[in-house]
C-alpha positions in Angstrom: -72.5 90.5 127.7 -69.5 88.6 125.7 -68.9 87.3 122.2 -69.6 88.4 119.0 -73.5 90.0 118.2 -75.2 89.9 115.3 -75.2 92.8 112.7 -78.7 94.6 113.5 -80.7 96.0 110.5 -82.9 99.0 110.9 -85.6 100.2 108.4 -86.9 103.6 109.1 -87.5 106.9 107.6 -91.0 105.8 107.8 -92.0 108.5 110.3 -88.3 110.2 110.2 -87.8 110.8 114.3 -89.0 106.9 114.6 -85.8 105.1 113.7 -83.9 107.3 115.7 -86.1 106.9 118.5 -85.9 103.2 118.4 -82.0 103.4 118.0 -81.9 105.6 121.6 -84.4 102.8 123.4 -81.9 100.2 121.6 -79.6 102.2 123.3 -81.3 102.5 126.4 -82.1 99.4 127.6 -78.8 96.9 126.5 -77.3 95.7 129.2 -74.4 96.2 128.2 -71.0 97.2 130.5 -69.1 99.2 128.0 -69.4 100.5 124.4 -68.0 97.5 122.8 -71.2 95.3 124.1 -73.4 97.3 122.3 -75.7 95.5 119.5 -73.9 96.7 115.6 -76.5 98.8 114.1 -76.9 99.8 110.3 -79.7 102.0 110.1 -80.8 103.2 106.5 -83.5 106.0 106.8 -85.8 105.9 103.8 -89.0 108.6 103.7 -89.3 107.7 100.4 -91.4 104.7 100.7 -95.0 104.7 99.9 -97.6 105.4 103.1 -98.4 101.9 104.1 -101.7 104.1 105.7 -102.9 104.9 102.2 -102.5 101.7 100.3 -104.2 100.1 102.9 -106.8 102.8 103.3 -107.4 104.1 100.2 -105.5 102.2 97.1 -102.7 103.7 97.5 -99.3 103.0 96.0 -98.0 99.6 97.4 -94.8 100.0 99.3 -94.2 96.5 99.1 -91.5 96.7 96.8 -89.5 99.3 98.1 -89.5 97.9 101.3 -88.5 94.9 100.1 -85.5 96.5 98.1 -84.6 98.3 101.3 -84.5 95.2 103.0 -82.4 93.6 101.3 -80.0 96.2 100.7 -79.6 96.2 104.7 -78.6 92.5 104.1 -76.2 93.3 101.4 -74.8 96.0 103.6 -74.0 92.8 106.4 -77.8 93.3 108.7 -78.1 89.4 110.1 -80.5 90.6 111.6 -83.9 93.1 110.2 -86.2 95.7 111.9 -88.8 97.9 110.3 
């Protein structure tokens, strides 16, 4: 891998251990040479949003807008890229 990757945004905290599982498969399975051709990651961990479970389940609080506002705080942080 050459040239210059894309800024990669990760939205977790939703299931705390899950985002930093999916940033050690990230990990994991680049096929990358050295350190440097690793994909830029900016993780932002946030258990605070609303159980998507139980708004859909049971008229729960909608996390819609915190994810949202977590979202695009990732892009405002430089994420070209999102993940949830």
């Amino acid at each position: 891998m050459t040239g210059q990757h894309k800024t990669l945004g990760v939205l977790g905290g939703m299931g705390p251990a899950a985002g930093a599982e999916f940033l050690r498969l990230l990990t994991a399975l680049t096929p990358a040479a050295s350190d440097q051709e690793h994909i830029p990651v900016i993780l932002l961990s946030d258990p605070q949003v609303p159980d998507r479970t139980e708004a859909l389940l049971r008229q729960g609080e909608d996390p819609s807008p915190r994810l949202l506002e977590d979202l695009l705080k990732l892009a405002s942080w430089g994420a070209d890229v999102l993940a949830v």
